[in-house]
Backbone as numpy.savetxt, mean C-alpha at the origin, in Angstrom:
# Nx Ny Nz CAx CAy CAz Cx Cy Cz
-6.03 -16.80 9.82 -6.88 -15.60 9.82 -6.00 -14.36 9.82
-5.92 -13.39 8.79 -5.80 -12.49 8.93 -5.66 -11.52 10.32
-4.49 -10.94 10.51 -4.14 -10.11 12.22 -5.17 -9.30 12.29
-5.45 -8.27 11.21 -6.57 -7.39 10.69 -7.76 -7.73 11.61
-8.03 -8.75 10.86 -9.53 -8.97 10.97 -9.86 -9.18 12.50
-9.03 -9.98 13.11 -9.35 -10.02 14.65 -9.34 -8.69 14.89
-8.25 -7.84 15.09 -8.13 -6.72 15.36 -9.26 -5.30 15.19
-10.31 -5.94 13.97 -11.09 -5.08 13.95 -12.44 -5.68 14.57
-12.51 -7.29 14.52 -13.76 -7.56 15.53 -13.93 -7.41 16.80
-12.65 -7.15 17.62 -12.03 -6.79 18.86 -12.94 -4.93 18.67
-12.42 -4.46 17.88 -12.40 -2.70 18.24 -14.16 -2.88 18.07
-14.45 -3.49 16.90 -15.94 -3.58 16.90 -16.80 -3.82 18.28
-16.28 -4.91 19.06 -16.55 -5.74 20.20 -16.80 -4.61 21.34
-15.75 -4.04 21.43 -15.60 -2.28 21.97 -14.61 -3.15 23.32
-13.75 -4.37 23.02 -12.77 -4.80 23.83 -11.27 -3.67 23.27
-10.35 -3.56 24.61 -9.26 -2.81 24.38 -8.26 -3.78 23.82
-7.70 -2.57 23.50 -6.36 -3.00 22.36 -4.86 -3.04 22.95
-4.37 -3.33 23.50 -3.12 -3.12 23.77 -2.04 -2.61 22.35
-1.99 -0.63 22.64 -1.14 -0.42 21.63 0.24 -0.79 21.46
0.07 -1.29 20.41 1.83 -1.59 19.97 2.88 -0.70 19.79
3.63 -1.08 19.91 5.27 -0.18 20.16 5.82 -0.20 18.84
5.65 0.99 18.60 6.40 1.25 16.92 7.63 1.59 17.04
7.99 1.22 15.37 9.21 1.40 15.77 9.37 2.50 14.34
10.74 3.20 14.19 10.73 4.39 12.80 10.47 3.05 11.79
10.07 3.94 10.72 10.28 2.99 9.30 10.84 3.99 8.08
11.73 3.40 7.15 12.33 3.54 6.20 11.44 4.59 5.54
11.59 5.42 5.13 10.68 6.92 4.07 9.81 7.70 4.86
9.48 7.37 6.14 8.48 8.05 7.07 9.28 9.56 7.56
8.10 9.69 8.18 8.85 11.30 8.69 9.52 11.36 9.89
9.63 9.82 10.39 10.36 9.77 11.46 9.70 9.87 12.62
10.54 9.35 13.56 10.02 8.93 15.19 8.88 7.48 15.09
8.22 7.88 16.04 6.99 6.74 16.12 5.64 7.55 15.72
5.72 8.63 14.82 5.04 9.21 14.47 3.91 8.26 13.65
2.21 7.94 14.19 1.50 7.59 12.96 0.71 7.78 12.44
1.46 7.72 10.72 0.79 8.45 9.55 1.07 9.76 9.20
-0.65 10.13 9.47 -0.01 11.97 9.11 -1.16 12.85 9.01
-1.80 13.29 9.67 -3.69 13.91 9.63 -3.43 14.77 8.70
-2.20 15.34 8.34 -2.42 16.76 7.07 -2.49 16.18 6.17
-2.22 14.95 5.84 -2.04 14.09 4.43 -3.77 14.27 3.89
-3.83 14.67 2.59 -5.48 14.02 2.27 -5.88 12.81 2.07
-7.30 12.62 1.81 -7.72 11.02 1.72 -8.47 10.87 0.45
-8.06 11.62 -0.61 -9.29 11.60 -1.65 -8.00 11.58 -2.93
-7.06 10.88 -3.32 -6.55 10.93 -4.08 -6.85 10.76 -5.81
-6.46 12.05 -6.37 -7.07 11.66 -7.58 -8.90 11.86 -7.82
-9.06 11.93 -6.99 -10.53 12.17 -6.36 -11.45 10.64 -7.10
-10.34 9.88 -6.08 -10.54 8.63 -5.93 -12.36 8.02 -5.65
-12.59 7.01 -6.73 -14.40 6.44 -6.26 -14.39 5.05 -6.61
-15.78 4.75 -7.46 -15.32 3.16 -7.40 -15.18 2.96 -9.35
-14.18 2.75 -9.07 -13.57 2.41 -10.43 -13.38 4.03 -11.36
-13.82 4.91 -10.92 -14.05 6.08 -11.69 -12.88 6.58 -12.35
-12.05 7.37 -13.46 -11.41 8.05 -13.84 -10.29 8.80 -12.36
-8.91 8.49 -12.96 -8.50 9.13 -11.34 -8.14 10.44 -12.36
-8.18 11.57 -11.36 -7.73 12.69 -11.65 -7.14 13.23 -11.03
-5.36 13.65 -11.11 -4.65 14.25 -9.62 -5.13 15.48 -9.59
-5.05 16.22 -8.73 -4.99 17.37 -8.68 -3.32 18.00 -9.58
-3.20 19.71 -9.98 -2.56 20.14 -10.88 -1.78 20.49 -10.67
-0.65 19.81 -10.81 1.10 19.67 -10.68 1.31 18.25 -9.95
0.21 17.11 -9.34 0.72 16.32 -9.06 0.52 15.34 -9.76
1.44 14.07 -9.20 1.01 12.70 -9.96 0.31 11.39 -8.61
-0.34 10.57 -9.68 -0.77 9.57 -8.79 0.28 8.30 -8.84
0.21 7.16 -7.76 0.90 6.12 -8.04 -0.21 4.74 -7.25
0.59 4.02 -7.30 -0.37 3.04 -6.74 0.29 1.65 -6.29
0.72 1.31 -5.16 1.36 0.20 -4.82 0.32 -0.85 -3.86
0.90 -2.22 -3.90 0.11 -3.13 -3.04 1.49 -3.82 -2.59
1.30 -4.06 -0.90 2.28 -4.25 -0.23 2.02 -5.41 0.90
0.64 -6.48 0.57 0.62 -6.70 1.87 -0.95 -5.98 2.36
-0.86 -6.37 3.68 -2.22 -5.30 4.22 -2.21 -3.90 4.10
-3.15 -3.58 3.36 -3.05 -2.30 3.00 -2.83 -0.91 4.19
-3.24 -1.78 5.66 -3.63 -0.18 6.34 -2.03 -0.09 6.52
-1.04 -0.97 7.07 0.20 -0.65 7.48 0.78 0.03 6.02
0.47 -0.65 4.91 1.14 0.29 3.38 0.62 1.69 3.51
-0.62 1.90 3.62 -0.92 3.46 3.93 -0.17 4.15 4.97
-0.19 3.54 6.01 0.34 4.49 7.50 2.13 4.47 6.65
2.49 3.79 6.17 3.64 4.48 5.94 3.86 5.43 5.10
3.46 5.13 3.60 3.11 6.55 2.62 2.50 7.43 3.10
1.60 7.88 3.90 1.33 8.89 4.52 2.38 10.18 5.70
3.35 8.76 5.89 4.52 9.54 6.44 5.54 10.19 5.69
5.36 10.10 4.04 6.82 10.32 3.05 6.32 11.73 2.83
7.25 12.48 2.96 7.46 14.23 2.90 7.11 14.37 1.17
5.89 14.74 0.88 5.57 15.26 -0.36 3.87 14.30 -0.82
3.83 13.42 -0.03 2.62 12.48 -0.33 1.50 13.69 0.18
0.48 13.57 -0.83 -0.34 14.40 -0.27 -1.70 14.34 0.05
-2.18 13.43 -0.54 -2.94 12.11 0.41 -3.07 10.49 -0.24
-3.83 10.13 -0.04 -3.24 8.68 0.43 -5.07 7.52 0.09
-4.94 6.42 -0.25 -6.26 6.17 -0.02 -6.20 4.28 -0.28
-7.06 3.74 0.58 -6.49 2.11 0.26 -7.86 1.50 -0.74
-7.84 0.89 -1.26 -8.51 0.16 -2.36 -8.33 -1.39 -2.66
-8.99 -1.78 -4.11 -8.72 -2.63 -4.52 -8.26 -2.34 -6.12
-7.48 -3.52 -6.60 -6.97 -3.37 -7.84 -6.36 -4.00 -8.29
-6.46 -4.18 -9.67 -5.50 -5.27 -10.79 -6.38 -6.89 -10.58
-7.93 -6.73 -10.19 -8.35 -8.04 -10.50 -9.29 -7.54 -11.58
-10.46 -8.65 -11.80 -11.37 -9.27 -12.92 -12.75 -8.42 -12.24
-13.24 -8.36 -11.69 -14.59 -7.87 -11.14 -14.81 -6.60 -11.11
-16.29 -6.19 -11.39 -16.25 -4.82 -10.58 -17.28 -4.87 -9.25
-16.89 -3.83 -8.88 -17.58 -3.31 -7.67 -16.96 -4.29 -6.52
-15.53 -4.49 -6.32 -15.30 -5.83 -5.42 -15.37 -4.97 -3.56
-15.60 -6.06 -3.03 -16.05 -5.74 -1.50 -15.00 -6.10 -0.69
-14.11 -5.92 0.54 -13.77 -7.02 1.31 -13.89 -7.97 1.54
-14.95 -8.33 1.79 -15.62 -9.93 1.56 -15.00 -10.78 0.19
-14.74 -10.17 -0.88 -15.13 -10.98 -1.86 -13.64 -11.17 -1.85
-12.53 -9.99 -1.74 -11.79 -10.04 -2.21 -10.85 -10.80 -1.62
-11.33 -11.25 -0.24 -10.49 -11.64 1.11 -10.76 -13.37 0.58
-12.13 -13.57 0.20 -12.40 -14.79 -0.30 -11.73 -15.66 -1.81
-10.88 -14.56 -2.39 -10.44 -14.88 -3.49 -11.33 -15.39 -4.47
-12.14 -14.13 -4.93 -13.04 -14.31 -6.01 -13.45 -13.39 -6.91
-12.12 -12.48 -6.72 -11.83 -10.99 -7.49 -10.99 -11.27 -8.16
-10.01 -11.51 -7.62 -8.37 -11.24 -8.00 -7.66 -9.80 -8.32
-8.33 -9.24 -7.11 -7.64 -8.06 -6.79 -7.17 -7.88 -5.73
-6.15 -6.92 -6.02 -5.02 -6.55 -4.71 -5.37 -5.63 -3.56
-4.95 -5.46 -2.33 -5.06 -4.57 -1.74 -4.28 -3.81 -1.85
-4.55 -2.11 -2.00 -3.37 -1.72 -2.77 -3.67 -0.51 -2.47
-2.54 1.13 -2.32 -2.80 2.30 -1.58 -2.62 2.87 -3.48
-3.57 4.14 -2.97 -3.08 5.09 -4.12 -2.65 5.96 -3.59
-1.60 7.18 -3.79 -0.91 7.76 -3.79 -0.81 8.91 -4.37
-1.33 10.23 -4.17 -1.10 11.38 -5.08 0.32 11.81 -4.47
1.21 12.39 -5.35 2.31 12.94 -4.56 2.34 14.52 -5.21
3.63 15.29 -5.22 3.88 16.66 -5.40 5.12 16.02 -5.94
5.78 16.12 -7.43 6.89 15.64 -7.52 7.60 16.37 -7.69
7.57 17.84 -6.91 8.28 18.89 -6.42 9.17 18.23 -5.38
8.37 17.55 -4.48 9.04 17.38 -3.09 9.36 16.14 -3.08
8.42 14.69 -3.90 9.03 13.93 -3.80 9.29 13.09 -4.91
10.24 12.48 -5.94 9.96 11.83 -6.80 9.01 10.77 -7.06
8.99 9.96 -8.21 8.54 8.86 -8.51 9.67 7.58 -8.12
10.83 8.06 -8.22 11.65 7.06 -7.85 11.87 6.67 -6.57
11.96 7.84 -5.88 12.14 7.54 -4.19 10.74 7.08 -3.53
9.71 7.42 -4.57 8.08 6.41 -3.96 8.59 4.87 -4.08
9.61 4.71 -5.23 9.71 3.09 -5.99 10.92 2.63 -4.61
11.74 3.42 -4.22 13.07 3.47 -3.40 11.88 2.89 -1.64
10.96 3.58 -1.32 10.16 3.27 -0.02 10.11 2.23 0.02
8.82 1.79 -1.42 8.09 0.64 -2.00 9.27 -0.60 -1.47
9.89 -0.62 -2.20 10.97 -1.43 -2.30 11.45 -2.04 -0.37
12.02 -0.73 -0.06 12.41 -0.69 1.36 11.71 -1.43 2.54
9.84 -1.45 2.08 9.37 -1.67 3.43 8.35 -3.00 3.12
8.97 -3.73 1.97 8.15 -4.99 2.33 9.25 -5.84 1.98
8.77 -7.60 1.43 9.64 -8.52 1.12 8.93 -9.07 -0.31
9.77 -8.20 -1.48 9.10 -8.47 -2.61 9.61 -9.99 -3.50
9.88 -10.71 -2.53 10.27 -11.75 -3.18 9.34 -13.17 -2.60
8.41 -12.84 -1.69 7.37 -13.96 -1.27 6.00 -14.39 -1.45
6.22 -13.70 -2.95 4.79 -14.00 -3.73 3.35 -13.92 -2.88
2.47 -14.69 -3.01 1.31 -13.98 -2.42 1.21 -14.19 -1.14
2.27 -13.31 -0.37 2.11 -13.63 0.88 3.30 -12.09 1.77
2.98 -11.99 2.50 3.58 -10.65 3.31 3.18 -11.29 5.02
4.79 -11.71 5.65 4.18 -11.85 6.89 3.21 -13.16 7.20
2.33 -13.02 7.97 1.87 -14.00 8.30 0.22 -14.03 7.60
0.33 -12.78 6.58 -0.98 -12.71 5.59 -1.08 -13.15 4.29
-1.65 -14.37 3.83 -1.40 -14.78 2.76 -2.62 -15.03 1.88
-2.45 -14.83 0.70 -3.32 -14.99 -0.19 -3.34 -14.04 -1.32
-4.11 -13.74 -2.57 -3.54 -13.17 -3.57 -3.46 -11.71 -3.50
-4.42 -11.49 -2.55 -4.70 -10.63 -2.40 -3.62 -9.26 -1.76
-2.90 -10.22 -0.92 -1.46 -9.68 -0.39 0.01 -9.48 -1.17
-0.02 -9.44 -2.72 1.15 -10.09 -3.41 1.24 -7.99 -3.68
2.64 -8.66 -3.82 3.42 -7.19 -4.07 3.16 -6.65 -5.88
3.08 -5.65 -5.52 2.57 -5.00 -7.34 2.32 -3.91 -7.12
2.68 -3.20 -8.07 3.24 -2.02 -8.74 2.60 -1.79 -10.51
1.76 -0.86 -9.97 0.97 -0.61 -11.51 0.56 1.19 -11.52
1.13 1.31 -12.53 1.79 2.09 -13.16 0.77 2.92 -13.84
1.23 4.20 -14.14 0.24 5.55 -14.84 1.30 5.75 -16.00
1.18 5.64 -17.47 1.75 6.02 -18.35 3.38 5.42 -18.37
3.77 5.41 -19.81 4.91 4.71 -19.78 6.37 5.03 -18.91
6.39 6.27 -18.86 7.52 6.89 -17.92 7.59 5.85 -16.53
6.36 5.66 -15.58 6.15 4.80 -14.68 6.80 3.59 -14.99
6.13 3.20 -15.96 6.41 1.98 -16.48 7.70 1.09 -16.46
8.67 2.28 -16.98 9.59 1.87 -16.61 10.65 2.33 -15.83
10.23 3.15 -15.41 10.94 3.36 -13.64 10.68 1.77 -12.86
9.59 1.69 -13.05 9.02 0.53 -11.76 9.87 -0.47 -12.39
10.24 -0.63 -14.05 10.82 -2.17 -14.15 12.41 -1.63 -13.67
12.96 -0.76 -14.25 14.37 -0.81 -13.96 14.50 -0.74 -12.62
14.03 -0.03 -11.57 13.88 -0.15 -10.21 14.19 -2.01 -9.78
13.17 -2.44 -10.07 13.16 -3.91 -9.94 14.37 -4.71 -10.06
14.93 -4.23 -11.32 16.43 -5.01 -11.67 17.19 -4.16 -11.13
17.29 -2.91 -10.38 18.05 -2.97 -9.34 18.00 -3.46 -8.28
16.92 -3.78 -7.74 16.70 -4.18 -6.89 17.58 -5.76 -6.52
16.41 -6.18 -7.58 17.12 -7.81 -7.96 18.77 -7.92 -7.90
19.25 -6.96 -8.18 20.94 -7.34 -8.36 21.36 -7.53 -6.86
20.37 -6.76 -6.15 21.38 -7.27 -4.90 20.55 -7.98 -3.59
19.62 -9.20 -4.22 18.80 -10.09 -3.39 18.72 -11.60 -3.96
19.05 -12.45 -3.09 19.45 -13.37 -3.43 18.43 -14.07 -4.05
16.83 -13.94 -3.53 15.95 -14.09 -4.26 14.95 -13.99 -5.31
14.39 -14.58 -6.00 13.71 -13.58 -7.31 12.65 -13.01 -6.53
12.73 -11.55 -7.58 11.66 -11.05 -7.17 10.24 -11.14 -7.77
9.43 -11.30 -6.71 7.57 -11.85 -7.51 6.80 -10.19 -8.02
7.37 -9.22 -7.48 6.79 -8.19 -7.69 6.10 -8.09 -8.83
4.36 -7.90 -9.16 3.75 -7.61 -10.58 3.97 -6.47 -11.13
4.12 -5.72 -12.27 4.26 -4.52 -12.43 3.48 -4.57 -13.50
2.30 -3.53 -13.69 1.74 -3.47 -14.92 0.71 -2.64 -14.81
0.40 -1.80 -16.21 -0.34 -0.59 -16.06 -1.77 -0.72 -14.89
-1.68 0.49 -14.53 -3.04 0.70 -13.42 -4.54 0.73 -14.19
-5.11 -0.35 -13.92 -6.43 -0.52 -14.08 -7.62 0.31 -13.37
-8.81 0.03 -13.45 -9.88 0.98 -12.16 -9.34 0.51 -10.96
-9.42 1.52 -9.90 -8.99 1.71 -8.57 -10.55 1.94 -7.54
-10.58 0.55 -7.05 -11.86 0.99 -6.51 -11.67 1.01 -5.09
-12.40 2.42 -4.44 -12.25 2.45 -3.26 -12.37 1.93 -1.66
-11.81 1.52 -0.89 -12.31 -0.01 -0.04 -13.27 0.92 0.54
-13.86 0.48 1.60 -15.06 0.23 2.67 -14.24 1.39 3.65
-15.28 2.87 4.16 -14.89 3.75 4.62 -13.95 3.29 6.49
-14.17 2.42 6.88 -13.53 1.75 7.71 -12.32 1.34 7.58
-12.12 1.36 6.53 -10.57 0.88 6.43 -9.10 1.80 6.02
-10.11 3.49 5.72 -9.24 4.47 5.48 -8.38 4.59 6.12
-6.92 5.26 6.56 -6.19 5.70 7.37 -6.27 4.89 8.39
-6.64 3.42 8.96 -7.29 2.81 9.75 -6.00 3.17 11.27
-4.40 2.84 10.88 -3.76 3.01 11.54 -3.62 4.67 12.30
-3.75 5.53 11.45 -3.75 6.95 11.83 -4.98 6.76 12.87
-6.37 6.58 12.29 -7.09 7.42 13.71 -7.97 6.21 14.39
-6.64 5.29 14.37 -6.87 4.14 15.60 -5.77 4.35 16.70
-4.54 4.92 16.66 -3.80 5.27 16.89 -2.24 4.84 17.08
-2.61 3.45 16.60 -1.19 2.15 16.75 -1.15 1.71 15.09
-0.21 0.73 14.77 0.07 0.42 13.99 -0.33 -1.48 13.94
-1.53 -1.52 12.87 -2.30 -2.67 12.96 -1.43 -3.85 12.26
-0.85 -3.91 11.47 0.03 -5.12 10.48 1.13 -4.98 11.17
1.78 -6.39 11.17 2.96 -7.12 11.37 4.10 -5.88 10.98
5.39 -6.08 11.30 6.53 -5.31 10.39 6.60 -5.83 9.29
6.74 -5.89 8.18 7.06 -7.15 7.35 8.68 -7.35 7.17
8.22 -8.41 6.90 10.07 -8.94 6.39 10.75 -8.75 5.40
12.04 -8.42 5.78 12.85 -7.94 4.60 13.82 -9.33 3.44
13.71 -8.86 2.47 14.29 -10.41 1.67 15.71 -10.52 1.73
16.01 -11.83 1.53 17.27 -12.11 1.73 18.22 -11.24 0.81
19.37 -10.77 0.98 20.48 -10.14 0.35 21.73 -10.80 0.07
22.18 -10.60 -0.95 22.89 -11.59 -2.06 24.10 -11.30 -0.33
């Protein structure tokens, strides 16, 4: 079972939580800071499946890392993200639910979108985080959460993306002893999860997913 899911039938239950002890993470703004309340939540002016549209001078991105709320609480910490929003994406269905998708009958990812300012922060150093804070070499699985739904992927807005995200990869790869499973491939509709699951780590106040693990190095 999913850590998540207990964790939210517990808060549902209205039983206490014993908060967890964070620790910094790699691209955040540092300390045990979590998330980020100035960050927005409407990226792209994100809906269900709708046309994304950034707002003007920024770009969108879109990664799946694993459980989505810990992938958000960290992009929400990178200096230039300017808001943030968790979803589903890169399966077969529309209109997919938690339910369906947890059941493997979408084949879509859990996955954050990302508007940034690429004034302040690149596209590469989003790919440089990405990279940093999961284990992209354990296929559909992150931690002790497994299923397809959890697989690492990287899908992309226009060809420039495109191939940032692949050459990124083969750097990556050069210095991990394992292959990497990471998907990379253009961004499909982005549909928005279930208003409960927004920012879940920010205004719960701890950090709900595992750390994840880092892959072996050559």
């Amino acid at each position: 079972m999913k850590p998540a899911l207990l964790l939210a039938a517990l808060a549902i239950a209205g039983v206490s939580i014993v908060k967890v002890v964070s620790q910094p993470r790699p691209g955040g703004a540092g300390g045990d800071v979590i998330g980020n309340p100035s960050v927005g939540t409407r990226p792209g002016n994100v809906g269900q499946g709708t046309p994304l549209v950034p707002s003007a001078g920024r770009e969108l991105a879109v990664f799946a890392q694993g459980c989505f709320w810990g992938v958000e609480e960290r992009f929400r910490r990178v200096p230039g993200v300017v808001a943030t929003a968790v979803g589903y994406t890169g399966g077969r269905e529309k209109d997919p639910t938690y339910e369906t998708v947890s059941a493997h009958r979408t084949g879509h990812a859990e996955a954050v979108l990302v508007e940034f300012d690429p004034a302040q922060v690149t596209y590469a150093e989003l790919l440089r985080v990405f990279w940093e804070t999961h284990d992209s070499t354990s296929g559909d699985r992150q931690g002790p959460d497994r299923g397809h739904q959890y697989r690492s992927a990287i899908f992309t807005f226009g060809p420039e993306q495109q191939a940032a995200a692949l050459a990124s990869r083969d750097a990556e790869q050069a210095r991990l002893a394992d292959r990497i499973t990471t998907e990379i491939a253009p961004a499909g509709p982005f549909w928005i999860a279930e208003s409960y699951h927004q920012q879940w780590d920010e205004r719960h106040g701890y950090r709900s997913c595992p750390a994840p693990h880092r892959p072996r190095a050559r």
